[in-house]
Structure formats: structure tokens, C-alpha cells
N, C-alpha and C positions, 0 to 999 in steps of 0.2 A: 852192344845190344844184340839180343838172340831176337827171332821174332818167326812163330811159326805160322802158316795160312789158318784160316777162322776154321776152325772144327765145328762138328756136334757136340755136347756134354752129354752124351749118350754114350751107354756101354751095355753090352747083350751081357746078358745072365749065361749065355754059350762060350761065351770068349773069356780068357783071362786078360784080354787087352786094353788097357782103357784109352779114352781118347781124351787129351786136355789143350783147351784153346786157352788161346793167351795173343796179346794185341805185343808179348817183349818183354823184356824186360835185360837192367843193368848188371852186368858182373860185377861182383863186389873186386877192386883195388886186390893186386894177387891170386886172384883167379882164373885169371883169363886165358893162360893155357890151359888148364883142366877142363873149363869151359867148350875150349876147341877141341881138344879130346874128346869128348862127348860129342858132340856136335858131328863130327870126324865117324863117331863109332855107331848112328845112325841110320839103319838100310835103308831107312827110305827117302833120305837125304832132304826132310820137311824140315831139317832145324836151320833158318839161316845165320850165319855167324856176319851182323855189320859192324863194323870197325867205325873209331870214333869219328873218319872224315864222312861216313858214308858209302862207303863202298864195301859191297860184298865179296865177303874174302873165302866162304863156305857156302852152298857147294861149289866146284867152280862151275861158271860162265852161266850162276843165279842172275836177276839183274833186280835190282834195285828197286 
């Protein structure tokens, strides 16, 4: 499961950035390196990557 902090769903008419909340969600079965690829290719390292025991595996020393 990916799971990012609660954003705004706001986005400035100035920026090209959007911002999107989201409470996670599941990688579909063969995904889950690309997944981490992305997650990985992140600067601002808000995507967490948790693994099916629960523990965060991106970015490190996120905590749970």
C-alpha cells in the first residue's frame, strides 16, 4: 500500500502543480516494483511505500 499525508485538493491557477490526497491505496499483483520506482523518483519523498507486514520500506527511517 502507498499512502501519502492529507493534502489540500487545491491547486493555484500560478502553478502547473497539482496536489492530490489520498488516505493509499493497493498495487495491483506485478506492480509493485514500478510502484517503488515511482515512489523512489519522488523529491519530496511524501510517497510512502508500506509493505504487506506493515512496515515502511520508502523513504527510509519514515515510521509507520
Amino acid at each position: 500500500m502507498f499512502n501519502a499525508p492529507q493534502c489540500p485538493k487545491t491547486c493555484s491557477p500560478s502553478t502547473t502543480m497539482a496536489i492530490i490526497a489520498t488516505e493509499g491505496f493497493d498495487v495491483p499483483e506485478g506492480m509493485e516494483q514500478l510502484a517503488r520506482r515511482g515512489a523512489k523518483a519522488c523529491p519530496e519523498r511524501i510517497i510512502l511505500v508500506e509493505e504487506d507486514d506493515g512496515t515502511i520500506s520508502w523513504p527510509p527511517g519514515a515510521a509507520a
